[in-house]
N, C-alpha and C positions, 0 to 999 in steps of 0.2 A: 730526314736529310742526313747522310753518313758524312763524317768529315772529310771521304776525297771530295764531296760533291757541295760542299761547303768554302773551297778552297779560294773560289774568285769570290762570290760574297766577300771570304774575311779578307781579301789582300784588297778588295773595298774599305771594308774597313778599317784597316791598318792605315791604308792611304789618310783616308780621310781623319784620322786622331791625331796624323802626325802634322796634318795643315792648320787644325782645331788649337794645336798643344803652340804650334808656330804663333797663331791669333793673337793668343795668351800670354806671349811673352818666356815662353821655353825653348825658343830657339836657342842655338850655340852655335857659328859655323856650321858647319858640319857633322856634331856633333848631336848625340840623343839619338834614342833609336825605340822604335815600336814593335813588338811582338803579339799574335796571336794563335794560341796552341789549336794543331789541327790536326786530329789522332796521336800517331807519335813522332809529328812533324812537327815545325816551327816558322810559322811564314812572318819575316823579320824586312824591314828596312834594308836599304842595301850602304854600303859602306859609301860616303863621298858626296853624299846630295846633305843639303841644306833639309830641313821638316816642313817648308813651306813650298822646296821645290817635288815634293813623294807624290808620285802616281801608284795605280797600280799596276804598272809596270816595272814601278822600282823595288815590289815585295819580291823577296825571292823566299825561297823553302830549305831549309838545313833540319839534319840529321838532330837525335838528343845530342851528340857527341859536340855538335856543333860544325860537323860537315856539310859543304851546300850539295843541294841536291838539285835545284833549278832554279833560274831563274840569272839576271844580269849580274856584271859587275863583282865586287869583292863584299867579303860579310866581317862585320864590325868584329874590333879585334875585344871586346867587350861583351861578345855571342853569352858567353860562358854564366853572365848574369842571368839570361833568359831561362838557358837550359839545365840550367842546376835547380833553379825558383821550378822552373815547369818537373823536374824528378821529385823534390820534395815536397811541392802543395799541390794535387791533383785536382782540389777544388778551383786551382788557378785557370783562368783562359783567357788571361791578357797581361803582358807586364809593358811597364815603361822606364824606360832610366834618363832622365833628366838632369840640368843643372838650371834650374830658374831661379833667380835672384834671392829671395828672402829664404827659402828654403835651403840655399848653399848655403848660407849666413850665418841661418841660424842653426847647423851641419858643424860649425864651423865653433860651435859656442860648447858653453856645458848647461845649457837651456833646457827648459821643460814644456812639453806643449801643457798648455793652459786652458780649461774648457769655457772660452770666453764667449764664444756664440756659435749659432747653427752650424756653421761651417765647421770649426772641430768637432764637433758630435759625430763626423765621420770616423771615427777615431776612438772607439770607446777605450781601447784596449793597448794604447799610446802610440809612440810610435819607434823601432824598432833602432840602434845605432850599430852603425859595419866600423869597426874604427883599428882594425888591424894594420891597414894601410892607407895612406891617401894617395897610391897611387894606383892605375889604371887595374883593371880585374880582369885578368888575362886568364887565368888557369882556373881549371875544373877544381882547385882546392881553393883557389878563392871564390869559386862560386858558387861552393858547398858550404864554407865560411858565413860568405852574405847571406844565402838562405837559412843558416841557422838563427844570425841574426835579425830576419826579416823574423822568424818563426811564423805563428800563427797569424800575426798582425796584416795589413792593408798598405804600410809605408814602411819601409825601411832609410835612415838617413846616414848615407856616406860621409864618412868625417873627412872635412875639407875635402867634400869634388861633387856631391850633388845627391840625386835622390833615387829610390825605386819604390814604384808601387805597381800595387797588382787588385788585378778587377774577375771575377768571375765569368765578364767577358771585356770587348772593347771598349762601349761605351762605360761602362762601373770603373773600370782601370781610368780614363781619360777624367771623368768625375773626380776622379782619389785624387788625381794628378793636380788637377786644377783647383778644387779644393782645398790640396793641403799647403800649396803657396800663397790661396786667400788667407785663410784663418791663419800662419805664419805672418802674414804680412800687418794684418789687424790686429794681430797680438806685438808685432814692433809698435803699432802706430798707437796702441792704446795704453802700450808702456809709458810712454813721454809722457801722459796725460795726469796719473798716480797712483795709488792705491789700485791695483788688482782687483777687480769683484767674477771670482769665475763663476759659474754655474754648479750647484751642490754637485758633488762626483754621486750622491745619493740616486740622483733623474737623468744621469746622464745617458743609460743604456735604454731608457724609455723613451726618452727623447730622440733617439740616433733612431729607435724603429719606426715611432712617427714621422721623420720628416724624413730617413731615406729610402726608395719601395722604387721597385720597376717602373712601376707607372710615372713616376716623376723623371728618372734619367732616362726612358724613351723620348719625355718629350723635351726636354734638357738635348738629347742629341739632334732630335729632329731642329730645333733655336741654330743647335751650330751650325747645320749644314745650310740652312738658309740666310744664318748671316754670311758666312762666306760666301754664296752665290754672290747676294748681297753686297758685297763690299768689292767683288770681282778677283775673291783668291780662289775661285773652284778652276779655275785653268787646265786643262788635261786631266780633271777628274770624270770621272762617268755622268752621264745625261741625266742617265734616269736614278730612280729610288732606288733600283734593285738591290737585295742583299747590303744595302746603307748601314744597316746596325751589326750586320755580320751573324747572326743566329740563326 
């Protein structure tokens, strides 16, 4: 399958990560935005819809520059996060930029992620901090910036305003997403309790290959998309399966 012809699959799947990320408590207004790289295109959320309101008709296509190319509406003034990540990590083929609660917080601290359970083990290699500015990431030099600071890593955390991570493809990106506001939040919760006991840093990269593998976030995405049937958030999403995971 060549990436033109992968185009509606992925603007499938962008839809549906950003109804998944909505589920989860990563909404913001209007605010947060999904990417999936497609050749040397960018099919991104469109600027002014809520994550719970994204069809795929709300994906539209931009340049690397960050130029639209098709699709509805105006492209987030924030594009520059996607398209700098997608020039410098070409292993990347999905990013998300969020602000979910524990994640801001702890964005927001001079905190260390702590290998407390399976859920950080996503994370061997920690997680990355943007802290040049806390305001909005408009330009191509800040989004050359972020991607330094993201480097090699899975998450990058914006000091004071929220988060970036990135998945190899949509499904992996949405996992990273959702993941790393659990293990943050478990790591506030099991702070009040005392004493720290994290897991040897010795198992921890052994550990992250045991419990993360395709096979597990296939059926991890397949959970999502039937609980949102489920719950009656799939609204103006597609009927069928097709192209569901975007690959």
């Amino acid at each position: 399958m060549t990436a033109r012809r992968s185009v509606p699959a992925l603007k499938d799947a962008v839809a549906w990560a950003c109804r998944i990320l909505a589920m989860h408590g990563h909404g913001d207004l209007t605010l947060g935005h999904v990417s999936a790289r497609a050749g040397d295109r960018v099919l991104i959320k469109r600027k002014g819809l809520g994550l719970e309101e994204v069809t795929p008709r709300d994906v539209h296509e931009v340049d690397l520059d960050g130029g639209k190319v098709a699709g509805p509406g105006s492209v987030h003034l924030e594009v520059v996060l996607h398209t700098e990540v997608y020039r410098a990590r070409p292993d990347v083929g999905a990013v998300i930029h969020t602000h979910p609660v524990h994640s801001a917080a702890f964005g927001a601290t001079g905190g260390t992620l702590r290998y407390l359970t399976h859920d950080s083990l996503l994370f061997p290699d920690g997680l990355g901090v943007y802290d040049e500015s806390a305001d909005l990431v408009t330009t191509a030099e800040g989004g050359r910036a972020l991607a330094r600071a993201l480097g090699g890593r899975r998450a990058v955390l914006l000091r004071n305003h929220g988060t970036l991570v990135v998945g190899k493809d949509v499904p992996w990106a949405v996992l990273t997403a959702l993941t790393l506001e659990r293990a943050l939040h478990i790591q506030a919760v099991a702070s009040r309790f005392g004493d720290l006991r994290p897991i040897p840093d010795a198992v921890v990269r052994s550990l992250h290959t045991s419990k993360y593998r395709d096979m597990f976030t296939n059926e991890y995405w397949d959970y999502w998309l039937r609980t949102l049937r489920a719950r009656g958030l799939a609204k103006g999403m597609p009927a069928s399966r097709r192209g569901a995971r975007g690959r």
